[in-house]
TORLO-707903 format. One record per residue: x, y, z of N, C-alpha, C in turn. Coordinates in steps of 0.02 Angstrom, whole numbers, padded with zeros to 5 digits, always signed. Atoms other than C-alpha are relative to their C-alpha. Last residue first. Layout:
XYZXYZXYZ ...
***
This chain:
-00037+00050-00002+01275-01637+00331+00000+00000+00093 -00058-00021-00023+01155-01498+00307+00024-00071+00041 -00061+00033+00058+01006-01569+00191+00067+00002+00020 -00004+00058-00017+00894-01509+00321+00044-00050-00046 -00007+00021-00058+00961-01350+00324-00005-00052+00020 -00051+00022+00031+00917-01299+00139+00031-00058+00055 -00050-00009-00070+00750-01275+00175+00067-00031-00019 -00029+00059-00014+00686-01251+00001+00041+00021+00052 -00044+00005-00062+00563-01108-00040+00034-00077+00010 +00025-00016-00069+00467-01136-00202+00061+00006+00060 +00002+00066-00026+00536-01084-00377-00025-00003+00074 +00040+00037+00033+00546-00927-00497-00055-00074+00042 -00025+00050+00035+00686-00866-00437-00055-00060-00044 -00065-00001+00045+00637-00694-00422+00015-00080-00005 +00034-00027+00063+00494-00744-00341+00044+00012-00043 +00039+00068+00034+00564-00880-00203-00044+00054-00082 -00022+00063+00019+00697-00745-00168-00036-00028-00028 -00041-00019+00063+00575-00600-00136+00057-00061-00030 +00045-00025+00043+00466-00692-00017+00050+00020-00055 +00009+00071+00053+00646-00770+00058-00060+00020-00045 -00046+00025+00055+00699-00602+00104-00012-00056-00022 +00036-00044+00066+00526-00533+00156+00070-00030-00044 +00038+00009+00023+00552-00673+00303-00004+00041-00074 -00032+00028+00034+00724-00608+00336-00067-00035-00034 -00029-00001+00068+00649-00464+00369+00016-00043-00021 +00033-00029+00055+00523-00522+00484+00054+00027-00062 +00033+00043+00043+00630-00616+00576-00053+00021-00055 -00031+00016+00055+00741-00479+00610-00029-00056-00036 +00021-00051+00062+00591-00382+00677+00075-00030-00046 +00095+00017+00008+00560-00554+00815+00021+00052-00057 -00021+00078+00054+00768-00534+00850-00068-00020-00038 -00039-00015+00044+00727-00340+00901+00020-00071-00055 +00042-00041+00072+00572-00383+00983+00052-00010-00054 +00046+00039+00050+00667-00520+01090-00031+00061-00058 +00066-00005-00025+00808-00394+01150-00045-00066-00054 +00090-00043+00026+00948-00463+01118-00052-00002+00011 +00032-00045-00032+01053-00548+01240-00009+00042-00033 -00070-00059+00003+01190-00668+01163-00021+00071+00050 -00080+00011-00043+01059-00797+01226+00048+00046+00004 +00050-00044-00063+00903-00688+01134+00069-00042+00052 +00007-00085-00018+01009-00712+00982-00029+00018+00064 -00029-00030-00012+01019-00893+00990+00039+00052+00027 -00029+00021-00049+00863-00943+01012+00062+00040+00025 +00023-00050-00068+00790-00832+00882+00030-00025+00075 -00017-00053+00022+00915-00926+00749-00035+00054+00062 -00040+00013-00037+00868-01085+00817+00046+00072-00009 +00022-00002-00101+00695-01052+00810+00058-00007+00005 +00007-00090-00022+00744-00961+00619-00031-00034+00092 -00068-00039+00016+00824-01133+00567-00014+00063+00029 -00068+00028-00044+00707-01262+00634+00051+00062+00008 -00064+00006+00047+00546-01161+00567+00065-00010+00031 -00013+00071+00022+00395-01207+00688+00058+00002-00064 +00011+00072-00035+00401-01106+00835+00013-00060-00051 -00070+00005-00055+00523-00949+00756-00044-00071+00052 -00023+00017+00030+00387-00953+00598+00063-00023+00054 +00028+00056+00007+00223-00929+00693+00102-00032-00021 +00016+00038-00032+00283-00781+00768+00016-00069+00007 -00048+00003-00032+00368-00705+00618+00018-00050+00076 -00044+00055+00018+00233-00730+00548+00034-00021+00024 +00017+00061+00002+00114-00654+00649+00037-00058-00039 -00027+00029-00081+00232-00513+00654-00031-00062+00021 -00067+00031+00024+00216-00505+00449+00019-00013+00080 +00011+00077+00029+00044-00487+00464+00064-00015-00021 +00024+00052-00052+00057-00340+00591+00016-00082-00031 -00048+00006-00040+00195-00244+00495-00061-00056+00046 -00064+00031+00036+00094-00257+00335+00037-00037+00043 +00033+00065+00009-00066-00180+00419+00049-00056-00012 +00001+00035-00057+00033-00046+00507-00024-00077-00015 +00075+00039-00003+00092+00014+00341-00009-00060+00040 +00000+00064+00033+00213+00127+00405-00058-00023-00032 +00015-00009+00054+00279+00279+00459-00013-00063-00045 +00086-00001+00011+00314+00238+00628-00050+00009-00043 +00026-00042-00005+00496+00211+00610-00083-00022-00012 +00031-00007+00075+00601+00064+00668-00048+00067-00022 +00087+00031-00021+00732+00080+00798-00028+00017-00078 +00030+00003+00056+00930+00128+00816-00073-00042-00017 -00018+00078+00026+00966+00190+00973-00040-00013-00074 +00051+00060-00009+00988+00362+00985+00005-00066-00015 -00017+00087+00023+01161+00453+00997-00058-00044+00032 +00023+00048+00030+01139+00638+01011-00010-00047-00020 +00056+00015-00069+01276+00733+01097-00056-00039-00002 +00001+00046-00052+01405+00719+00966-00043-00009+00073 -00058-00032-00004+01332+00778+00803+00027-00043+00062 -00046-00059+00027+01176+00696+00779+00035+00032+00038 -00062-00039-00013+01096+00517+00783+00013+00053-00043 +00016-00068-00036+00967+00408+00764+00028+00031+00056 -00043-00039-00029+00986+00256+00643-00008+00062+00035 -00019-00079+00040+00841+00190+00549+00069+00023+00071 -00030-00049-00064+00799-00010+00575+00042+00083-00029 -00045-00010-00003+00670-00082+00450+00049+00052+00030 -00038+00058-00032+00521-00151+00499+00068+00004-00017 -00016-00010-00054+00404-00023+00457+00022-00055+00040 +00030+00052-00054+00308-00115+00317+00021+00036+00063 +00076+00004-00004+00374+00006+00182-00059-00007+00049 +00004-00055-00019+00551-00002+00244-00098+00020+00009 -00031+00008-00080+00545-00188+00241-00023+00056+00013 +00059-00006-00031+00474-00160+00068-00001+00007+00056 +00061-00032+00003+00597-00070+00016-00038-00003+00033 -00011-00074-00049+00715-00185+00083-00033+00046+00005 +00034+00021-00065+00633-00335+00002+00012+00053+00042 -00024+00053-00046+00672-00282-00177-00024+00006+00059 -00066+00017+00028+00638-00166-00325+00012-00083+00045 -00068-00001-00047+00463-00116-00262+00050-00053-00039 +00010-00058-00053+00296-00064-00366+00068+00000+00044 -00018-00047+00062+00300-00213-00496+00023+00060+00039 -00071-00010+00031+00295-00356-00382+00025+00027-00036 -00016+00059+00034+00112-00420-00403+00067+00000-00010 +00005+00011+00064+00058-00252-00364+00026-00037-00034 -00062-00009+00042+00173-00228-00199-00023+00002-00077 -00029-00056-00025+00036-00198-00090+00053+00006-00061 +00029-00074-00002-00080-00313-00167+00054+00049-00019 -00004-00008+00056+00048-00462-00173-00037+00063-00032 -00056-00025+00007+00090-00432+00008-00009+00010-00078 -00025-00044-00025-00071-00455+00065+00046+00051-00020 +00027-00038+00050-00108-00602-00033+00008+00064+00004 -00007+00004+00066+00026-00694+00042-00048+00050-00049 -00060-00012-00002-00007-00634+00236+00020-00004-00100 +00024-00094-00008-00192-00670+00204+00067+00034-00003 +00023-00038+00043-00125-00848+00142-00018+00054-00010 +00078+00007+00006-00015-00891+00278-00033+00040-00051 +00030-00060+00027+00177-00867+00291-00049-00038-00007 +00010-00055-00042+00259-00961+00435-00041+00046-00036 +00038+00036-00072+00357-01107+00331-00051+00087+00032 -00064-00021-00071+00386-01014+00169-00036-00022+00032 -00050+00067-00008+00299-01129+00018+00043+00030+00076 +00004+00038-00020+00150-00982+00024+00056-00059+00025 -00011-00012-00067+00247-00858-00059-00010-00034+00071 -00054-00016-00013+00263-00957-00203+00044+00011+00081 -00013+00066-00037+00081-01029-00209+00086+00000+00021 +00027+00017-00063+00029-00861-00212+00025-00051+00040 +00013-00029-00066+00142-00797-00331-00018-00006+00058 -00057+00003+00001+00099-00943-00460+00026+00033+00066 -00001+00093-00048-00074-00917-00428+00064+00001+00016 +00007-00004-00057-00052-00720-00479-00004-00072+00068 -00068-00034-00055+00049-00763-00613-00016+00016+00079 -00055+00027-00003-00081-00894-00684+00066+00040+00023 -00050-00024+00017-00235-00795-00648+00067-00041+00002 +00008-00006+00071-00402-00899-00633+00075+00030-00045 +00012+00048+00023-00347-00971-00467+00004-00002-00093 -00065+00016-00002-00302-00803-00398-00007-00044-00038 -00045-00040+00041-00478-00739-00463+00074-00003-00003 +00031+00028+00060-00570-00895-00373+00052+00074-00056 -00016+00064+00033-00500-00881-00230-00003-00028-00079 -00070-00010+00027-00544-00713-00224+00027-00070+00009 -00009-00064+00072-00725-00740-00258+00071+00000+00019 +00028+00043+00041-00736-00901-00109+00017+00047-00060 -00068+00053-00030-00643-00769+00026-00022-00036-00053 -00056-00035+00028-00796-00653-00024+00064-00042+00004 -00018-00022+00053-00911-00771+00007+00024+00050-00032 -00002+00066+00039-00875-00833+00155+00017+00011-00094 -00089+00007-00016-00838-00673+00234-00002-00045-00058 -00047-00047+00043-01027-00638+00179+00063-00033-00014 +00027-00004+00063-01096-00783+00263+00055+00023-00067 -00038+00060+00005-01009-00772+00417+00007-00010-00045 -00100-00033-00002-01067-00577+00410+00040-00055-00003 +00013-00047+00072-01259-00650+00377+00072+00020-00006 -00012+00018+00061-01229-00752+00524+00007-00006-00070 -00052+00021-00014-01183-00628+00641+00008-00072-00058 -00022-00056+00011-01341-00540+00606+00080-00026-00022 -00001-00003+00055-01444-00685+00649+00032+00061-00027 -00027+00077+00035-01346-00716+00798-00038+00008-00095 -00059+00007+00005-01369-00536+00852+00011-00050-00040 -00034-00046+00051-01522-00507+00817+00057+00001-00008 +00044+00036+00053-01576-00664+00931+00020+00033-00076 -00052+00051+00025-01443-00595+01066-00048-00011-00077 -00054-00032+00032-01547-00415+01077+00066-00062-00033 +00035-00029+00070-01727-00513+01085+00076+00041-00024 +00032+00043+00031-01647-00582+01263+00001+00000-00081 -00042+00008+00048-01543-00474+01322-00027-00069-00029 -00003-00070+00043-01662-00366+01422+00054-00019-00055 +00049-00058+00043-01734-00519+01502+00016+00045-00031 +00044+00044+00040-01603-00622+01535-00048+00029-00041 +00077+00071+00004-01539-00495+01649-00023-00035-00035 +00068-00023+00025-01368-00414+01597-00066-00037+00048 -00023-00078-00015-01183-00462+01689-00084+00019-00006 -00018+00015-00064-01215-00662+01640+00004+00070+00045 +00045+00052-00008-01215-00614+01447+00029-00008+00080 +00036-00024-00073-01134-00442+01435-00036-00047+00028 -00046-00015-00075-00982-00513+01339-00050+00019+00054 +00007+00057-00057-01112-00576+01198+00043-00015+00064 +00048+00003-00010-01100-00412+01125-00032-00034+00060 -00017-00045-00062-00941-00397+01076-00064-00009+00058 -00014+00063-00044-00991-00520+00924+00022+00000+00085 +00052+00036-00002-01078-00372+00831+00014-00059+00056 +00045-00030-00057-00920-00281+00866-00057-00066+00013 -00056-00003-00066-00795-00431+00801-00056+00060+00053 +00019+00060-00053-00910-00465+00658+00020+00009+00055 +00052-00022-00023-00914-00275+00595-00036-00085+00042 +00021-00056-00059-00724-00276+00599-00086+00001+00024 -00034+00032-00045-00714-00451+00500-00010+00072+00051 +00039+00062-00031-00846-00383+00365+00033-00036+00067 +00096-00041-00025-00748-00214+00355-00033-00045+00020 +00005-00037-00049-00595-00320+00328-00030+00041+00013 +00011+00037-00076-00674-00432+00215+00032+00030+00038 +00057+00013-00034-00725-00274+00101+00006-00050+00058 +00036-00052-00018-00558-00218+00092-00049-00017+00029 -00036+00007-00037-00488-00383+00009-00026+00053+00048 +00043+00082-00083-00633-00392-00072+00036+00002+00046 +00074-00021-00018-00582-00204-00155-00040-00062+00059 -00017-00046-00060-00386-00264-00160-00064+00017+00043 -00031+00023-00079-00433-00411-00243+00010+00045+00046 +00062+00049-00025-00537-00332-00393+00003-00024+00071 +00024-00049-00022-00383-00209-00439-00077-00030+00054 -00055+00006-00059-00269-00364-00442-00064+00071+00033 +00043+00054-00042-00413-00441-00577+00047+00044+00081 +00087-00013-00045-00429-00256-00655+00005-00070+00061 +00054+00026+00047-00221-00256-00694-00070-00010+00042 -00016+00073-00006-00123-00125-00581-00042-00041-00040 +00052+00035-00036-00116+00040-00622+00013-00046+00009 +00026+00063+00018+00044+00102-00683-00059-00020+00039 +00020+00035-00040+00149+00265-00614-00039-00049-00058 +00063-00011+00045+00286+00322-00700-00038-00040+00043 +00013+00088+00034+00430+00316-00562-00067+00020-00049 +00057+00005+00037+00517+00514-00540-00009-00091-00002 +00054+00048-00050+00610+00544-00386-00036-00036-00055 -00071+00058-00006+00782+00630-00510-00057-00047+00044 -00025+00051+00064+00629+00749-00571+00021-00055+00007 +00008+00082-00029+00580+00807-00391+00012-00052-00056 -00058+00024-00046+00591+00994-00429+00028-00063+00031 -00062-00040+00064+00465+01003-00593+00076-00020+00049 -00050+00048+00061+00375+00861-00497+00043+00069-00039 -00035+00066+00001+00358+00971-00344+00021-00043-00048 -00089-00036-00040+00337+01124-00416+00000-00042+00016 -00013-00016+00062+00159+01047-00505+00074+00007+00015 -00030+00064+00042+00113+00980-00359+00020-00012-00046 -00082+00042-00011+00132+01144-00279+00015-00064+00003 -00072-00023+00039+00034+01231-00417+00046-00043+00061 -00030+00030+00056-00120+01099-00388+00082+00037-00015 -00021+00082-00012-00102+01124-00171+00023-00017-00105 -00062+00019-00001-00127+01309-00211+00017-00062+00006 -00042-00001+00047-00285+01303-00320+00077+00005-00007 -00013+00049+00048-00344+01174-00194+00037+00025-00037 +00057+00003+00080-00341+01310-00068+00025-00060-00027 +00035+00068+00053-00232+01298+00103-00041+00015-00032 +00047+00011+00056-00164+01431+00230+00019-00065-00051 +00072-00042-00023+00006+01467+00285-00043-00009-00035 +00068-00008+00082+00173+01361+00217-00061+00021+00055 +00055-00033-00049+00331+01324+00324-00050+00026-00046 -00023-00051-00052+00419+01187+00214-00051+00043+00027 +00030-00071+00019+00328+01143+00047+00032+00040+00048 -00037-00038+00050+00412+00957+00038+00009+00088-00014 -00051+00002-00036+00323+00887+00178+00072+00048-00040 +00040-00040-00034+00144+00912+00106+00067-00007+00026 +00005-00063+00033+00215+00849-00068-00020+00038+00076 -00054-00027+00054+00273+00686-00001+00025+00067+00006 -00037-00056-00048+00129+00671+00132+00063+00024-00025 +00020-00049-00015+00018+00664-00014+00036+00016+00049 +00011+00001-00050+00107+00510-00108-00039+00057+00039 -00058-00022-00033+00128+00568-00286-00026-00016+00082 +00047-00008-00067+00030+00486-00426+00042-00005+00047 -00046+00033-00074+00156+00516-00575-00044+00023+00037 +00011-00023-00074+00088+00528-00757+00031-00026+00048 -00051+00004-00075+00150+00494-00915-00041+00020+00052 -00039-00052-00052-00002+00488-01050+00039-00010+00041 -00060+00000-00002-00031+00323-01125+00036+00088-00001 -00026-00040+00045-00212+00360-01181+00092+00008-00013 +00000+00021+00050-00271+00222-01085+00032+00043-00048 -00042+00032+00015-00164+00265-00939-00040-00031-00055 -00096-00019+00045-00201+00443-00966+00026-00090+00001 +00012-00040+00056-00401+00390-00924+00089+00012-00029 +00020+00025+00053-00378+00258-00806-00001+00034-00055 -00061+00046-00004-00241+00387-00691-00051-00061-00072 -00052-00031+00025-00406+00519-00687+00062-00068-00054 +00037-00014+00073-00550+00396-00663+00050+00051-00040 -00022+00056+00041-00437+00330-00517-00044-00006-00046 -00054-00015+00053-00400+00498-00418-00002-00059-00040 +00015-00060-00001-00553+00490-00305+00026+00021-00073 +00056+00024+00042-00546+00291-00278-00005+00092-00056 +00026+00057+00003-00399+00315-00175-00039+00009-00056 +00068-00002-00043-00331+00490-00157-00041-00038-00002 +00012+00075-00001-00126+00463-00228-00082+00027+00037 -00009+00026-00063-00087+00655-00262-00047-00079-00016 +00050-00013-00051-00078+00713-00436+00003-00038+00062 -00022+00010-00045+00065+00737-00580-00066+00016+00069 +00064-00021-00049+00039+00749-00744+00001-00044+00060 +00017+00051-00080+00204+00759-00843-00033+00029+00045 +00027-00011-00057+00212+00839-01032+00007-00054+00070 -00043-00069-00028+00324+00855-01166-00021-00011+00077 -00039+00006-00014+00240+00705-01255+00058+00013+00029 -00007+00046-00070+00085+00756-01241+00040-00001+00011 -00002+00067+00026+00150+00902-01370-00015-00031+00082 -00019+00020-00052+00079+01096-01308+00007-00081-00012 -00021+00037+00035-00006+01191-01438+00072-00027+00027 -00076-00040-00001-00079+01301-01317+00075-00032-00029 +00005-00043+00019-00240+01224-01380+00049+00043+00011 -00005-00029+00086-00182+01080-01374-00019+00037-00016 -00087+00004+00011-00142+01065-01165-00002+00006-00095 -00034-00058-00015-00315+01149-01152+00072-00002-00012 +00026-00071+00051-00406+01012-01238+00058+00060+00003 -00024+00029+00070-00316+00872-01144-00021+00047-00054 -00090+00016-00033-00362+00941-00967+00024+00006-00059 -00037-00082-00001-00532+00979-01053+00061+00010+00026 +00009-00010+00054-00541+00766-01070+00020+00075-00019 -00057+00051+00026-00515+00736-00894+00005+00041-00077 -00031-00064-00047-00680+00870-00853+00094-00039-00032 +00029-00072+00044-00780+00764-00999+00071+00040+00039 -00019-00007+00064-00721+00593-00913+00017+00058-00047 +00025+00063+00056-00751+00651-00751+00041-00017-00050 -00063+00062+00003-00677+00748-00592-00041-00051-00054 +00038+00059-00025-00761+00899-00670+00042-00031+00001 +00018+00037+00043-00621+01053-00716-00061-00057+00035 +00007+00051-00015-00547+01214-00640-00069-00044-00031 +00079+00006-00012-00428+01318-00685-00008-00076+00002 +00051+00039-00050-00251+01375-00675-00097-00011-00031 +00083+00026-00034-00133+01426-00807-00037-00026+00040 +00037-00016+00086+00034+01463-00896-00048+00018+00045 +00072+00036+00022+00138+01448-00704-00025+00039-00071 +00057-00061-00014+00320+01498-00703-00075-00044-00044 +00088+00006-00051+00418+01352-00629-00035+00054-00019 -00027-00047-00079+00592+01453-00694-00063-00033+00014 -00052-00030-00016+00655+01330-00860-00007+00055+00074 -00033+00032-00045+00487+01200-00858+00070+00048+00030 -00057+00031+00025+00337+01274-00892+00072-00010+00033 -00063-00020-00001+00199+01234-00771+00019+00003-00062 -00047+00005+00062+00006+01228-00789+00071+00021+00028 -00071-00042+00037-00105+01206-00647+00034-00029-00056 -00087-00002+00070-00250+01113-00646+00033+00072+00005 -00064-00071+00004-00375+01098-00494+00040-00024-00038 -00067-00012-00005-00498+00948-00493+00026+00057-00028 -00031-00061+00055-00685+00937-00448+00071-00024-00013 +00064-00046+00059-00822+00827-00377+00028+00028-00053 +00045+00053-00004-00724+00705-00243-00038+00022-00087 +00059+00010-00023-00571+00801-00273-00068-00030+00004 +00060+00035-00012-00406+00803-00332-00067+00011+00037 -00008+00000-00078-00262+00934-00339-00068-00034-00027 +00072+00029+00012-00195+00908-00522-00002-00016+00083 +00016+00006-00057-00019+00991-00569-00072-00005+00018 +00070-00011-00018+00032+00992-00745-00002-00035+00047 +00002+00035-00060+00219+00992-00785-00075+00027+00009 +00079-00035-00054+00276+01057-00943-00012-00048+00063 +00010-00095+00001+00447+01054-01030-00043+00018+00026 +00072-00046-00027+00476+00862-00983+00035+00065-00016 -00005-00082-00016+00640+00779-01054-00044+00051-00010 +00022-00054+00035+00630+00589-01048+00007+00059+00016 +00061-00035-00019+00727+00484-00938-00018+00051-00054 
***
């Protein structure tokens, strides 16, 4: 690991961002002020660190993850090959202990104290390439387009309940409304097809994850997002954890002995499309129905055998990538 002397702390905003300055032997702050979230405002970041004749290469800029907010920042150092670390937000908001009041210009110094104190946490962060950045955005948009079909489509529950008359002129808007959102879906689902297709790792990937009995393409693309094509997590456990599907222990001293369960800290989206797998995969995969069979005989709870299928699911995802190759049931080959 390199050996930071400064630490610049960057509290985001739609309009603005907060800089602090650290050095590194007691956390004592150089400087605060504040900058445009632009190019220009980016750019006086980079002014100020040479005018206190201050090497990039000393430095680590460190800002909270804020979607779209923080990603004219992170483009800018990562063309310039600046270090930076985009830091989770409940991270740093968990990290501060009992704390009164809120400003931006405190939030930048205690993202600044956090990476000075959080060294041994450090990952450089990485964007992801534009086509992965492209997918996430459709990916996005058809769930907005799938939520605003599902109201729109709510609709036609009052049919039989209403009078004829007062839902007349309201179905007509409906249906043409509803087909414009069919539409859409359509073509968005048609554009990312078409950007996996064009990408030879991301195909690859797709058609990877795909070969597991039980995983489905939203499920596959899903995962390749989240993980950034597999750059972002080491292995399946992670992600497990990630997903909220991996079991935490809960227990202290001797009076305290919880059962061990998953935590709520998750990405709910992850954990759903991996329970539809899991689903799908214990009716029609020989080895994990005989595997859920089993277990629920010995007398486990079903959930609990249903969240081991999900891991073991993320263990063949990771398998079939690391090895390069598609899933092979081994099972039917068993003598």
């Amino acid at each position: 690991m390199k050996k930071y002397l400064f630490f610049v702390g960057i509290d985001v905003s739609k309009s603005k961002l907060d800089v602090t300055f650290l050095e590194k032997p007691l956390g004592k702050k150089i400087v605060h002020f504040v900058v445009s979230n632009d190019n220009k405002g980016i750019k006086e970041i980079v002014k100020q660190l040479n005018n206190r004749k201050i090497a990039l290469e000393e430095v680590l800029i460190s800002f909270e993850d804020t979607g779209v907010y923080s990603l004219p920042l992170g483009c800018y150092l990562t063309r310039y090959k600046i270090d930076y670390w985009m830091i989770p937000a409940i991270e740093i908001k968990r990290s501060k202990g009992i704390s009164r009041g809120k400003t931006d210009k405190n939030d930048s110094k205690d993202i600044a104290f956090y990476t000075l104190t959080h060294l041994h946490k450090l990952r450089l962060t990485q964007l992801p390439e534009l086509s992965l950045m492209e997918l996430k955005l459709l990916f996005t948009e058809r769930e907005k387009l799938l939520k605003s079909l599902r109201i729109i489509g709510s609709t036609s529950e009052g049919i039989g309940y209403i009078p004829k008359e007062a839902m007349g002129d309201v179905l007509k808007i409906n249906k043409v409304v509803i087909k414009q959102l069919q539409k859409a879906i359509e073509k968005v689902e048609r554009k990312m097809k078409e950007i996996i297709q064009s990408n030879e790792q991301l195909k690859l990937q797709n058609e990877l994850i795909q070969s597991i009995p039980g995983v489905g393409p939203q499920t596959a693309l899903y995962i390749i997002l989240v993980t950034k094509s597999f750059q972002s997590f080491e292995n399946w456990r992670q992600v497990a954890c990630y997903a909220g599907v991996a079991p935490f222990q809960y227990s202290s001293g001797s009076s305290i002995k919880g059962r061990t369960k998953v935590n709520h800290l998750a990405d709910k989206k992850l954990k759903s499309l991996l329970n539809m797998c899991a689903l799908n995969s214990k009716k029609h995969d020989a080895e994990l129905k005989q595997y859920y069979a089993r277990k629920v005989g010995e007398g486990k709870s079903k959930m609990l055998v249903l969240n081991n299928i999900r891991c073991k699911l993320l263990g063949r995802i990771f398998a079939t990538i690391n090895r390069g190759t598609p899933y092979v049931n081994i099972q039917k080959f068993a003598a």
